[in-house]
C-alpha positions as CSV (number, residue, x, y, z in Angstrom):
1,X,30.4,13.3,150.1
2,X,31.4,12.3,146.5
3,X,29.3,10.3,144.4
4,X,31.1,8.2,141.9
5,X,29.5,8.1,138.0
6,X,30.5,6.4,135.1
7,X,29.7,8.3,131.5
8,X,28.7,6.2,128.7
9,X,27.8,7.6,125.1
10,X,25.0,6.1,122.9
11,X,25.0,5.7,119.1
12,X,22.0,5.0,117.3
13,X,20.0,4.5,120.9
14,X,22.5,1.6,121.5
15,X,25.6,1.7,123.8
16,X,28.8,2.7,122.0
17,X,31.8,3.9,124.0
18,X,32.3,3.4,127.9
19,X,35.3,3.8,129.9
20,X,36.7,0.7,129.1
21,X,36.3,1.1,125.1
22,X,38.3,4.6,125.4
23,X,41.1,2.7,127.6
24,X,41.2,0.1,124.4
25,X,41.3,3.3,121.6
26,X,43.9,4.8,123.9
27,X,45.7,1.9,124.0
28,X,45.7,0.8,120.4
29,X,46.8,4.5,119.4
30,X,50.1,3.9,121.8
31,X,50.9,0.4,120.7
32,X,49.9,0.4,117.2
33,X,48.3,-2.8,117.2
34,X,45.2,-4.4,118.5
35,X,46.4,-7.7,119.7
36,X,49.4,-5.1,121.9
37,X,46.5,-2.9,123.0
38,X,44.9,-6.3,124.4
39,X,47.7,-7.5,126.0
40,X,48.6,-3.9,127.8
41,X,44.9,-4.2,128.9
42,X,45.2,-7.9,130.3
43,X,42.3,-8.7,128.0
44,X,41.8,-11.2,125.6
45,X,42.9,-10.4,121.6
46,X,39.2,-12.0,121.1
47,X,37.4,-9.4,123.6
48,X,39.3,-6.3,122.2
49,X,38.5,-7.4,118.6
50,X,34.8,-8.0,119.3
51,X,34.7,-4.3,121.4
52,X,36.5,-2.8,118.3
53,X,34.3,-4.5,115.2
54,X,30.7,-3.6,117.6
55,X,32.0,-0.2,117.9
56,X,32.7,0.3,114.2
57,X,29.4,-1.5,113.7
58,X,27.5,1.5,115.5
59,X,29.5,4.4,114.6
60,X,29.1,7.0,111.9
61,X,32.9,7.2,111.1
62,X,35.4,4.4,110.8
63,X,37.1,4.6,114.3
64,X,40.2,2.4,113.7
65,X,42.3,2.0,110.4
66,X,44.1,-1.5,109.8
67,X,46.7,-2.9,107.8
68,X,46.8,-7.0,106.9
69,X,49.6,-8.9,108.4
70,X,48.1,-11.7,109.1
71,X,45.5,-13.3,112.1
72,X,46.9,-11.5,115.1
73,X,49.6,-9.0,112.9
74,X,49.8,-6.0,111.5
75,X,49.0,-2.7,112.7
76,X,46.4,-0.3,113.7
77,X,45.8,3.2,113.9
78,X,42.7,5.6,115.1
79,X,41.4,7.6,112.7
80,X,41.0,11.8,113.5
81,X,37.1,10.8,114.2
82,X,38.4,8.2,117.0
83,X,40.6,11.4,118.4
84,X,38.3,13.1,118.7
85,X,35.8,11.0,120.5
86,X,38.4,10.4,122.5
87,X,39.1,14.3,123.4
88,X,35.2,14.9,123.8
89,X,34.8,11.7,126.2
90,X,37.0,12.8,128.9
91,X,36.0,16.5,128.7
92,X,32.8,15.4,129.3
93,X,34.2,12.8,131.8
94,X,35.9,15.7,133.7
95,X,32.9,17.8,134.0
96,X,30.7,14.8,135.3
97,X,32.9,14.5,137.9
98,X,33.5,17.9,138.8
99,X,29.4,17.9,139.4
100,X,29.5,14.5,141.2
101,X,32.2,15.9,144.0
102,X,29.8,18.8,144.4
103,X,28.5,18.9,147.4
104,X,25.4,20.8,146.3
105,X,24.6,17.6,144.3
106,X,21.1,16.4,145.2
107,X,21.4,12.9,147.4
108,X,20.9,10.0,145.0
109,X,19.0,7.2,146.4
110,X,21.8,4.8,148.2
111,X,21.4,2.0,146.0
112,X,24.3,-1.1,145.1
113,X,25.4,-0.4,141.4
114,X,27.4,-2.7,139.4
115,X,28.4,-1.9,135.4
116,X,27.9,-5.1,133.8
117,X,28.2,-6.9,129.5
118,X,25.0,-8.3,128.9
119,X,26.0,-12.0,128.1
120,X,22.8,-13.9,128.2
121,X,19.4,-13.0,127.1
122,X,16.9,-15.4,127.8
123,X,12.7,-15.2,127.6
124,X,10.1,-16.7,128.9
125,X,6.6,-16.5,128.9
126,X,6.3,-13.9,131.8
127,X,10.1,-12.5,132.3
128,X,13.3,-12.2,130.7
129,X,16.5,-13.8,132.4
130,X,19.6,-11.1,131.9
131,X,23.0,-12.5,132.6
132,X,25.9,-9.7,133.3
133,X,29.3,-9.9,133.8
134,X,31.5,-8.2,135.9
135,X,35.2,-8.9,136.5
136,X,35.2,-12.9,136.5
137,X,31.9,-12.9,138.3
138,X,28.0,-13.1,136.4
139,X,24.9,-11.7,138.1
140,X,21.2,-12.3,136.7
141,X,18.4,-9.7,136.9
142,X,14.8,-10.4,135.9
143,X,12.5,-8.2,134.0
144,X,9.5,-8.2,132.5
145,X,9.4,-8.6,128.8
146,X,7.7,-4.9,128.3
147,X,10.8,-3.6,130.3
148,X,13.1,-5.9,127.8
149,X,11.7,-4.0,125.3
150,X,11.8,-0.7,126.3
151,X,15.9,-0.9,127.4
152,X,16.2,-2.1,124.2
153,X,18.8,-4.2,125.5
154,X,21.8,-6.0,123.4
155,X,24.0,-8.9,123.8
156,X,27.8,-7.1,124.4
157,X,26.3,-4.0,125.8
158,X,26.8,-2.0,129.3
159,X,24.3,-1.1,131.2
160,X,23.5,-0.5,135.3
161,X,22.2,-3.3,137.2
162,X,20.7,-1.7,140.7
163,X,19.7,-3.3,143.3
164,X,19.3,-1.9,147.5
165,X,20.6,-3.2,150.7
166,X,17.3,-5.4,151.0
167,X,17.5,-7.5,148.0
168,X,20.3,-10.1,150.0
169,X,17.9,-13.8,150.0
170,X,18.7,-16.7,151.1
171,X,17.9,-18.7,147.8
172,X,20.9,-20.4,146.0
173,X,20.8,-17.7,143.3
174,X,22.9,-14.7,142.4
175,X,25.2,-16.0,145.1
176,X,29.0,-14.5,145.7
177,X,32.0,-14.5,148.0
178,X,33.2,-11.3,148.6
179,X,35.4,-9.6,151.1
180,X,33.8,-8.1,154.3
181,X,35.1,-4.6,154.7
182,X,32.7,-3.3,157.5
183,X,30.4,-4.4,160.0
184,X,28.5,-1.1,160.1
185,X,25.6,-2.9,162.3
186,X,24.5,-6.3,163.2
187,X,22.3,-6.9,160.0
188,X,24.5,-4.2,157.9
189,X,27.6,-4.8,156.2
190,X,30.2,-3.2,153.5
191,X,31.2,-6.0,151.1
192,X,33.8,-5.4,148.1
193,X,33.5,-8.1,145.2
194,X,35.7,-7.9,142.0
195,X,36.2,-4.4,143.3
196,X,32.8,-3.3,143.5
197,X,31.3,-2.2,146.8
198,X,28.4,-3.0,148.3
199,X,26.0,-2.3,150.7
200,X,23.7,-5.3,152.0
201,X,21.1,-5.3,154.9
202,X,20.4,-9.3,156.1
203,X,21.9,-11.9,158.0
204,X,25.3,-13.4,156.6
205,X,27.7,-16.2,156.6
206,X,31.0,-14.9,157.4
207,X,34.7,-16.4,157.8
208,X,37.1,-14.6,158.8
209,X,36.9,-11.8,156.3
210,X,35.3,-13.9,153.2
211,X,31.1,-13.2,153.1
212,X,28.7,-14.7,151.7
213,X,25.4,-13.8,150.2
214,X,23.1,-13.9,147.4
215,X,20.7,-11.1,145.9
216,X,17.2,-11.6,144.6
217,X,17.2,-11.3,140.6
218,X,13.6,-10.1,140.8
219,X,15.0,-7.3,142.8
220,X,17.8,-5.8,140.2
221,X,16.8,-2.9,138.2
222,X,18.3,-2.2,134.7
223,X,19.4,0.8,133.3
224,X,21.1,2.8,130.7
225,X,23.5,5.3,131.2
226,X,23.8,7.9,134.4
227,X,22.3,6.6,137.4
């Protein structure tokens, strides 16, 4: 059994460098250049900029050194702090998942995990509305305003949103197509959406191999870092 993890550092109790923000260093230490980094990523010049100026924001050292040529010119380099963040990420990276193909590993609760940007914030009186994005797709959990406070949580940030097999509705909510990759049992299925995998327990509309379902917002969990 191997259980996949994802490492994510923290600055200042907020969330500073992910997976994908060390691909985006990486990548504008090879091409020299933000808006090239961007483009090698498939990602927007807007998205890497905003990823690079909220991870300056947060970090103790200046991470990326620029020279003015204009709106989208000039260059960029890392500094030796950005190195070595780099050079400590994936050591700690390797060792993570050196523990999480151990078989000793304890059994972690079989739960769906998706790694989601807050985008949307919203309170009410009695709960908080969280919009997160993954891939082209956006999923909202709801918390309760004590648990908005303790998270801590930030516009731009990535965080865990857990949920189980149970939290499929049938409410016209949190509602996605996804790709059917296994009919484990009559109520059980193994769903892939913007290449995350699911679990779900419940009764489904399927065609062909396109699925659809929704999942309960009251029923996703938020968290920070290793789950």
């Amino acid at each position: 059994m191997e259980i996949g993890t994802k490492l994510f550092f923290n600055e200042k109790d907020r969330g500073f460098l992910g997976k994908g923000r060390i691909e985006l260093l990486k990548a504008i230490e090879k091409y020299g250049s933000i808006n090239k980094a961007a483009k090698a990523l498939g990602i927007s010049y807007k998205k890497a900029w905003e990823s690079v100026s909220a991870m300056n924001a947060l970090s103790p050292q200046p991470l990326i050194l620029s020279q003015t040529g204009g709106k989208r010119g000039g260059g960029s380099e890392l500094t030796p702090y950005a190195k070595e963040l780099i050079e400590r990420y994936e050591e700690a990276d390797k060792t993570i998942q050196k523990i999480a193909k151990n078989p000793v590993v304890p059994k972690i609760s079989a739960r769906n995990k998706i790694y989601v940007t807050v985008k949307k914030i919203k309170q009410k009186k009695d709960e908080v509305i969280v919009t997160g994005s993954f891939g082209k797709e956006k999923i909202k959990a709801i918390i309760t305003p004590e648990a908005l406070k303790e998270l801590d949580l930030h516009l731009g940030e990535e965080v865990w949103f857990v949920f189980k097999a149970s939290a499929v509705n049938a409410k016209d909510e949190n509602c996605f197509k996804g790709s059917l990759i296994e009919k484990i049992s009559e109520n059980r299925v193994k769903v892939e959406v913007e290449d995350q995998i699911f679990f779900l327990n419940g009764k489904f509309k399927i065609k062909g191999f396109a699925i659809y379902f929704c999942i309960d917002p009251h029923e996703i969990m938020i968290f920070k870092g290793l789950v």
